[in-house]
N, C-alpha and C positions, 0 to 999 in steps of 0.2 A: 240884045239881052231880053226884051220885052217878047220877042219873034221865039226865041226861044225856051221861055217859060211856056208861050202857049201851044205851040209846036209840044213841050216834054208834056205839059196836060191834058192835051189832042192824044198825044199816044197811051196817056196813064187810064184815059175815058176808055178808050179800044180797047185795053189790054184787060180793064173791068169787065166790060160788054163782051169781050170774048170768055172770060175765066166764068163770067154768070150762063151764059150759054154753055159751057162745057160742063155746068155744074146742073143745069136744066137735063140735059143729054144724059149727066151719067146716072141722074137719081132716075129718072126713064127707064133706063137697062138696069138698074136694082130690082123696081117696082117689079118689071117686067120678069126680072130671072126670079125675085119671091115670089110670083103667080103661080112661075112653072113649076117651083120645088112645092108649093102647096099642092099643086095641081097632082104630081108625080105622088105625093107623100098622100093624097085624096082616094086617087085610084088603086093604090099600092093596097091601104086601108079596106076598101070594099069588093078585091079581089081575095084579098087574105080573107076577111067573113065571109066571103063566098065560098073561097076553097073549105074551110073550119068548118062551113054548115053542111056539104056534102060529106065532109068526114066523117058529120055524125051521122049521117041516112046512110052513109054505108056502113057503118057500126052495128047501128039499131039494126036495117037490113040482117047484117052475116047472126046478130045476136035473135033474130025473130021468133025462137022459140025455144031460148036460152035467158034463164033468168039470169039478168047482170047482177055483178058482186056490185055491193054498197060503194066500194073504191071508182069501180070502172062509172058507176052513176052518177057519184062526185065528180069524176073526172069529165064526162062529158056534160056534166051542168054547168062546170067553170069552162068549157069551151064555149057553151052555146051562148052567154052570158060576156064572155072575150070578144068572141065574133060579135055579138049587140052591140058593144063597147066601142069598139073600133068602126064597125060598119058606117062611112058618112050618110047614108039615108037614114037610121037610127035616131032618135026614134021619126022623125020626120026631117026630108032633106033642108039644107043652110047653106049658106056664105060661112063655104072653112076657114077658121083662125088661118091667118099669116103666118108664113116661116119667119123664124126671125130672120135679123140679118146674115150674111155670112160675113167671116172675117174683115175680109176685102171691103166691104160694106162700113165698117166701121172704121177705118182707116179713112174711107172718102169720109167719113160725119167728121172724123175728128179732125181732118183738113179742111173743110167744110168752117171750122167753130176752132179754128185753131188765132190765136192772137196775133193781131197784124203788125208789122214790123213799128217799130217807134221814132222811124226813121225812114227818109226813103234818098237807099243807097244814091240815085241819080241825082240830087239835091247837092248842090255845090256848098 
């Protein structure tokens, strides 16, 4: 009886030390896939102000000695101002905010923080 209490305790310790490990592992590959989407969503960001700022020098350019309408100079004020906005060097480069989680992500927190049984089925 004795042999076997500590035997089912011996395996309940494992089956802890393993479920903490797999919970080490996955916040890992979270951490790790929110860098990439920052990362992705960073670059996205500073190639779009990129592209946005050449749109206006080709603008300005075709317009060079054409007075723009008040509209078309509104218009590229609010681009140039979008592209500032968004550009991550702007006004001087950072450590990008975090993506938040994804779905999936929250499903592991809430299993993670979910309430532990009040009973343990193996218990005679």
């Amino acid at each position: 009886m004795r042999a076997q209490r500590l035997e089912r305790e011996a395996r309940e310790r494992e089956r802890r030390a393993e479920e903490a490990r797999r919970q080490v592992e996955e916040r890992r590959r979270e951490l790790e896939n929110g860098r990439i989407r920052t990362l992705d969503r960073v670059i996205s960001n500073w190639h779009s102000a990129r592209l946005f700022r050449e749109y206006l020098a080709d603008v300005r350019r075709a317009a060079d000695n054409v007075e723009l309408s008040a509209d078309l100079t509104q218009w590229l004020a609010w681009v140039e101002d979008y592209a500032d906005r968004i550009d991550p060097l702007k006004p001087s480069p950072q450590v990008p905010e975090p993506e938040p989680p994804e779905r999936s992500e929250y499903a592991s927190w809430m299993h993670e923080h979910a309430t532990l049984p009040l009973f343990d089925p193996e218990e005679p």
